[in-house]
C-alpha positions as CSV (number, residue, x, y, z in Angstrom):
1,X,25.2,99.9,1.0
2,X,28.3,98.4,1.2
3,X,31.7,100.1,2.7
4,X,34.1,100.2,-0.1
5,X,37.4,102.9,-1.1
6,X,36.4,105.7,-2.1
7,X,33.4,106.9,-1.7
8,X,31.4,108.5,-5.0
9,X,28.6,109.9,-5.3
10,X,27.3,108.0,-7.5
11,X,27.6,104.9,-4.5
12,X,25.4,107.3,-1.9
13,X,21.7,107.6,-1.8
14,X,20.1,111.1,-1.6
15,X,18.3,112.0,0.9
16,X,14.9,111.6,-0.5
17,X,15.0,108.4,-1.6
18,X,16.7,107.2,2.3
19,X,13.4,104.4,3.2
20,X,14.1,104.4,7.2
21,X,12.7,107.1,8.8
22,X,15.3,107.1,11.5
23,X,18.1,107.8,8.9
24,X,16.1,110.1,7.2
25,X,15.6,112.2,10.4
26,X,19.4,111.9,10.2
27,X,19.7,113.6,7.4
28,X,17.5,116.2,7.8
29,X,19.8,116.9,11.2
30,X,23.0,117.0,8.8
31,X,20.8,119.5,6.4
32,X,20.2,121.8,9.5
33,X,22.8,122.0,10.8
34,X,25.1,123.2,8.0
35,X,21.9,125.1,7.1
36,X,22.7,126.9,10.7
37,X,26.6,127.8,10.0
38,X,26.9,131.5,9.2
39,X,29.2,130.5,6.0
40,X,26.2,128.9,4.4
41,X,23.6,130.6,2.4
42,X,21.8,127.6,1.6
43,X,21.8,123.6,1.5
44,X,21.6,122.3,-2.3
45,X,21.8,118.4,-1.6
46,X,22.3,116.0,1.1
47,X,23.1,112.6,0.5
48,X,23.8,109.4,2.8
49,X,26.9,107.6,3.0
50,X,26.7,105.5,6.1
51,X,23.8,105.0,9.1
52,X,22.9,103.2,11.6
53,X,18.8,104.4,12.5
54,X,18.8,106.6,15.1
55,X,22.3,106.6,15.7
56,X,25.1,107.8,13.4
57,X,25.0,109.2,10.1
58,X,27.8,110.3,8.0
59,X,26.4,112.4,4.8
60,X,27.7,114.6,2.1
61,X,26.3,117.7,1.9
62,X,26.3,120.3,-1.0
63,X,26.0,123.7,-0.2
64,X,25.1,127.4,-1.2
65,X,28.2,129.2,0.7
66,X,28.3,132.7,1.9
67,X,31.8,133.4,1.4
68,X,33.9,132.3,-1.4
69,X,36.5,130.1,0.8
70,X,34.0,128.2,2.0
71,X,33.8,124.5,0.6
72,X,30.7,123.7,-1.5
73,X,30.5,119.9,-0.3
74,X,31.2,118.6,3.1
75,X,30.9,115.6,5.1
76,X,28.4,116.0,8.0
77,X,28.2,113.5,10.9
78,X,25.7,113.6,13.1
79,X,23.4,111.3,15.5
80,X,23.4,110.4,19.0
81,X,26.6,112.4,19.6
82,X,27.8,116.3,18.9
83,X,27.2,117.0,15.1
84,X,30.3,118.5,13.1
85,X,31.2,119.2,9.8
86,X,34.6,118.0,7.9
87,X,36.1,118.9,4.6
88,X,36.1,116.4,1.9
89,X,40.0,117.1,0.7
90,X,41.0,115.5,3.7
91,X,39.1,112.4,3.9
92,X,38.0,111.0,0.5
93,X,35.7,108.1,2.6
94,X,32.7,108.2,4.5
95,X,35.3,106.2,7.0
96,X,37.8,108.6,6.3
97,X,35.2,111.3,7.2
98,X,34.5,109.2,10.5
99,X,38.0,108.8,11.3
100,X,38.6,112.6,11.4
101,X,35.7,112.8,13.4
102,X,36.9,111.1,16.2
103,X,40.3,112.9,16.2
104,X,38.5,115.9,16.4
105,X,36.3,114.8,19.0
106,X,39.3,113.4,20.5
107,X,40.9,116.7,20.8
108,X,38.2,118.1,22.7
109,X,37.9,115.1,25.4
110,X,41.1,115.4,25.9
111,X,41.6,119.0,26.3
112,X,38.5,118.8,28.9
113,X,40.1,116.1,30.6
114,X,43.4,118.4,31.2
115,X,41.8,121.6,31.8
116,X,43.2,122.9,28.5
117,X,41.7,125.5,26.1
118,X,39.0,125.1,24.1
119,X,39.5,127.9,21.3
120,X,41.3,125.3,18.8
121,X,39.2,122.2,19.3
122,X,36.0,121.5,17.2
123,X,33.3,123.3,19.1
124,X,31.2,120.5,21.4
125,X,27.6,122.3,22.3
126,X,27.5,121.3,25.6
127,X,29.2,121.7,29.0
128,X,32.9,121.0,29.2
129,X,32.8,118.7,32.0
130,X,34.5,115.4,33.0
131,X,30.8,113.7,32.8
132,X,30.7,114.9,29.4
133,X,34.2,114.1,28.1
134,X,33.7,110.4,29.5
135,X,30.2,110.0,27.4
136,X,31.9,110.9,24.6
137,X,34.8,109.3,24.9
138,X,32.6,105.9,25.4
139,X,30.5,106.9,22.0
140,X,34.2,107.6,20.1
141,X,35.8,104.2,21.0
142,X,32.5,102.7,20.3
143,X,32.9,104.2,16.6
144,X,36.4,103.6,16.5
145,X,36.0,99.7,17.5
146,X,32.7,98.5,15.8
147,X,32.6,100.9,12.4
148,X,35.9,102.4,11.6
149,X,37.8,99.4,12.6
150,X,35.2,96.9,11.5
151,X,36.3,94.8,8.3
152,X,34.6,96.2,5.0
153,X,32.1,93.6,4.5
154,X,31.2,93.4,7.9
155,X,29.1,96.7,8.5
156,X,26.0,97.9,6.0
157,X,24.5,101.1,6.5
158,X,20.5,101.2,7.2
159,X,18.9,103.4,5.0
């Protein structure tokens, strides 16, 4: 699939009809782990924006939610990096989506870095050490260099 604007959903592939088992492993990751937020009730669709196998995926997924503020589609990003969720108002592309991503992730390397609070960063399920902040800083300039930053006709997702 191409990178383009915006992104519909008539442009993204559900999750059923993903062919690489990698990305389709990716999906079911991005189904769990909204599935696991206490806001949801229950995952109604998931469908694939952009993936690399085994690496990144950036979904939208429909949801079921358990309180009536909640958002009944988000982006989901997940992969070889911590998973988080991001609401589609905000970023109307799969890059946009990505984009956030790293700011958020962002926040948290560098409030690690600086000894700083956690309570208003996205939540990162693992230890807040300088080891950790430094692998995912690596992953996040990665994303920011080869995918975000990558001309449009240059990256194809693997599905």
């Amino acid at each position: 699939m191409q990178p383009s604007g915006i992104t519909h959903r008539h442009c993204m592939i559900p999750a059923a009809q993903i062919e690489s088992p990698e990305v389709r492993e990716l999906a079911e990751t991005a189904s769990s782990f909204v599935a696991s937020q206490r806001w949801c009730r229950k995952v109604t669709d998931v469908r694939l924006a952009w993936a690399c196998a085994g690496v990144l995926g950036v979904f939208q997924v429909d949801l079921q939610p358990a309180r009536a503020e909640v958002d009944t589609t988000l982006w989901v990003v997940v992969g070889d990096l911590p998973p988080a969720y991001l609401v589609l108002d905000e970023s109307p592309t799969w890059k946009d989506a990505l984009r956030g991503y790293v700011a958020e992730m962002n926040r948290w390397v560098h409030a690690v870095k600086h000894g700083l609070p956690l309570d208003d960063v996205i939540p990162v399920p693992v230890e807040p050490s300088d080891e950790h902040a430094d692998m995912l800083a690596g992953r996040l300039a990665f994303i920011e260099s080869e995918i975000i930053d990558a001309a449009s006709g240059e990256i194809e997702s693997d599905t």
